[in-house]
mmCIF file of the C-alpha atoms, coordinates in Angstrom:
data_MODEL
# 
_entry.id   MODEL 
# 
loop_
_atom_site.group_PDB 
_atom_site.id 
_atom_site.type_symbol 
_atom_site.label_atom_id 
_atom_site.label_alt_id 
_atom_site.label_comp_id 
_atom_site.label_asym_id 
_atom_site.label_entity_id 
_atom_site.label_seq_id 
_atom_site.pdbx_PDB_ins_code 
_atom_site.Cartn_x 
_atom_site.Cartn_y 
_atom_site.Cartn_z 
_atom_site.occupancy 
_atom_site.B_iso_or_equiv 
_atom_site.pdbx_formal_charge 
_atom_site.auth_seq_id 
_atom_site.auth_comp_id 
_atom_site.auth_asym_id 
_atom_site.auth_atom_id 
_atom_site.pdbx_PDB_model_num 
ATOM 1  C CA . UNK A 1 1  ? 22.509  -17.183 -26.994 1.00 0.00 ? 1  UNK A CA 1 
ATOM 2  C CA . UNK A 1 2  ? 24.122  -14.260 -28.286 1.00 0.00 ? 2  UNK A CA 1 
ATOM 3  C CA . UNK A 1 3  ? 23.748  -10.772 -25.889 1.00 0.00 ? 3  UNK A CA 1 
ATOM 4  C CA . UNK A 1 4  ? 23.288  -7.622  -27.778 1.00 0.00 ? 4  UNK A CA 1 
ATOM 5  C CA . UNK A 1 5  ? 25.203  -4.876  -26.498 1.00 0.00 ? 5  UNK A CA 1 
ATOM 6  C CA . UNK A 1 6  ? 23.368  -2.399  -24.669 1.00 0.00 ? 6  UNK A CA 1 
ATOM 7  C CA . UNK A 1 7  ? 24.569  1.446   -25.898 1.00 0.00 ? 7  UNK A CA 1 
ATOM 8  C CA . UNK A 1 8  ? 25.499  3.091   -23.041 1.00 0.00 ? 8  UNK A CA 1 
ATOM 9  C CA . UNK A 1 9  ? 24.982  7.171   -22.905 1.00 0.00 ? 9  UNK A CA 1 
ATOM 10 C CA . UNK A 1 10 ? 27.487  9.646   -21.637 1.00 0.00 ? 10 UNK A CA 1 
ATOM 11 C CA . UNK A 1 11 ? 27.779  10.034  -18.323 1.00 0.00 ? 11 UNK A CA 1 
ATOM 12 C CA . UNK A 1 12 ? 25.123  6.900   -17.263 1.00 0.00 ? 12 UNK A CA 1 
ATOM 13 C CA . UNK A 1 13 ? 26.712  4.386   -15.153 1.00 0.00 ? 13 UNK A CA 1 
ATOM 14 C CA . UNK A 1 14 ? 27.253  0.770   -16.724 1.00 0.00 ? 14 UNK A CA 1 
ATOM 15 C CA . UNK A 1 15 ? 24.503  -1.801  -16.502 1.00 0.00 ? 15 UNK A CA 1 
ATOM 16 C CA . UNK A 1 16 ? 26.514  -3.865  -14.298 1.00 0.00 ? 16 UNK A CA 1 
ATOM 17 C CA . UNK A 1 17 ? 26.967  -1.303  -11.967 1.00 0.00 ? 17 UNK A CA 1 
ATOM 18 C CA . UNK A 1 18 ? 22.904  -0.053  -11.613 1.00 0.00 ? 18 UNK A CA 1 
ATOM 19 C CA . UNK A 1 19 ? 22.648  -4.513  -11.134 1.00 0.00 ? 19 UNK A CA 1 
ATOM 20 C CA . UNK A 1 20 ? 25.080  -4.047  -8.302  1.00 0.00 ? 20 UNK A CA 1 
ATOM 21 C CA . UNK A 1 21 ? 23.285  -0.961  -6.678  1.00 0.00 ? 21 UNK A CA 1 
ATOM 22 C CA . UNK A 1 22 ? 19.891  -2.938  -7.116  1.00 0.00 ? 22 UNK A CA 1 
ATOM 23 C CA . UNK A 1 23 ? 21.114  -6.371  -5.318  1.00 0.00 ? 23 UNK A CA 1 
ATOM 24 C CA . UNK A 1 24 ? 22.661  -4.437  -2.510  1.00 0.00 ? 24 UNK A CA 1 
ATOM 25 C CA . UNK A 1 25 ? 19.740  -2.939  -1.417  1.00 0.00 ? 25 UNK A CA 1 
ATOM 26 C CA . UNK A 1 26 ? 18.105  -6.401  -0.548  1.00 0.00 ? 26 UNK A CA 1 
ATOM 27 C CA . UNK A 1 27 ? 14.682  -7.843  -0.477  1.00 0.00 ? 27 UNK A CA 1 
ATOM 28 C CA . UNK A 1 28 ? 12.621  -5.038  1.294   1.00 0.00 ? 28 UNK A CA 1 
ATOM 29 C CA . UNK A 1 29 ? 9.951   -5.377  -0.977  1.00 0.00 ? 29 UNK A CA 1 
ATOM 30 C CA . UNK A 1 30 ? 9.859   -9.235  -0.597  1.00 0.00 ? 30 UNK A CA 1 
ATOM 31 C CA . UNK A 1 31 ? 10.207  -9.409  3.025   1.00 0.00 ? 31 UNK A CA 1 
ATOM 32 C CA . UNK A 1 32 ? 7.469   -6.418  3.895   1.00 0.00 ? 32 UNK A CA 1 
ATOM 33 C CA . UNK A 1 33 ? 5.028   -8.518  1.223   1.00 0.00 ? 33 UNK A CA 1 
ATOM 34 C CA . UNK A 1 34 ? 5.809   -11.569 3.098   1.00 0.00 ? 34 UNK A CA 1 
ATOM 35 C CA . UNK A 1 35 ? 5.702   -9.808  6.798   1.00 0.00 ? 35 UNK A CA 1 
ATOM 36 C CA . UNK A 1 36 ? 1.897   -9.041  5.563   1.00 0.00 ? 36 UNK A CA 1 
ATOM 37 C CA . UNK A 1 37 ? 0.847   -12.289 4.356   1.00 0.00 ? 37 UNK A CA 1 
ATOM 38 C CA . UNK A 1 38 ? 1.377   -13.907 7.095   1.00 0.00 ? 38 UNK A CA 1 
ATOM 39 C CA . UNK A 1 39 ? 0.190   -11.378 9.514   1.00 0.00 ? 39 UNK A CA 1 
ATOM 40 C CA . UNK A 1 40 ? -2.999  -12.012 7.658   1.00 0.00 ? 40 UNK A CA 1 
ATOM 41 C CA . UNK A 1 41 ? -2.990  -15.462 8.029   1.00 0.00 ? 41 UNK A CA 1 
ATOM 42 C CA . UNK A 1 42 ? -2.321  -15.039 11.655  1.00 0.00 ? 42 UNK A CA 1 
ATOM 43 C CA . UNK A 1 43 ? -4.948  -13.079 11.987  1.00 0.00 ? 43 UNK A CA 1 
ATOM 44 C CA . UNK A 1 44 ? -7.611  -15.209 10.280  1.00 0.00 ? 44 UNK A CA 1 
ATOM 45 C CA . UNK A 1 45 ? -6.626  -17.974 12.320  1.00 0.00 ? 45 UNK A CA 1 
ATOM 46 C CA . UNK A 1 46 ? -7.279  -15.804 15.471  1.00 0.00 ? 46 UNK A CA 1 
ATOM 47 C CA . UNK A 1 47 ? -10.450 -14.729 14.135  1.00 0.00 ? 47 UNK A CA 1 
ATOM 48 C CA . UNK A 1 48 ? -11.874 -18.442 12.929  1.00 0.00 ? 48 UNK A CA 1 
ATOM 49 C CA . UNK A 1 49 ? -10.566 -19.325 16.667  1.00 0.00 ? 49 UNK A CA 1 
ATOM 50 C CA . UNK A 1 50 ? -12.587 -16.809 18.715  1.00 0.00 ? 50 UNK A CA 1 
ATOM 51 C CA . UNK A 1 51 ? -15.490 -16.247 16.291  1.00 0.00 ? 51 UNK A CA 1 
ATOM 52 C CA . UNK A 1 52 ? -16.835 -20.226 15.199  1.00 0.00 ? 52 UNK A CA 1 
ATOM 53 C CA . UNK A 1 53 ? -14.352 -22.525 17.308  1.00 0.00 ? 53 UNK A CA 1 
ATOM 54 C CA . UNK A 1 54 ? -14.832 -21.118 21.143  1.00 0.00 ? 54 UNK A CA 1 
ATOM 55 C CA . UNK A 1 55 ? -18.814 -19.950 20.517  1.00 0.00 ? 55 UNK A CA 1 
ATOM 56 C CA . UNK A 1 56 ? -19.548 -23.873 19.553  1.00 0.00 ? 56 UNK A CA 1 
ATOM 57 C CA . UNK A 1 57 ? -18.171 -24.924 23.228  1.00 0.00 ? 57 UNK A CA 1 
ATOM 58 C CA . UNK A 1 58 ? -16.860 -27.889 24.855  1.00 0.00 ? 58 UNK A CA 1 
ATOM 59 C CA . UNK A 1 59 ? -17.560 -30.912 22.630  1.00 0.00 ? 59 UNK A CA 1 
ATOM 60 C CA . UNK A 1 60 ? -18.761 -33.595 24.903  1.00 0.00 ? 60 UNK A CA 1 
# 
């Protein structure tokens, strides 16, 4: 595969470098989208719990 060069403007810092700044921020966005998913899920599963499992009753 052959990479193309990218032109680079005065003054703007090298791809590489904006890479660098991007990766060391981290995975906020990935770990707050994950933090909600599963407080939905969580939160289904309390709500299937208290609203059709414990109204049913005791099974006998």
């Amino acid at each position: 595969m052959i990479e193309t060069p990218v032109p680079q403007q005065p003054g703007a810092p090298a791809l590489h470098e904006q890479v660098d700044e991007i990766v060391r921020r981290g995975p906020c966005g990935a770990l707050a989208l994950a933090g909600i998913a599963t407080a939905i899920v969580v939160a289904l599963w309390f709500a299937f719990y208290f609203l059709v499992f414990l109204p049913r009753g005791v099974i006998q």
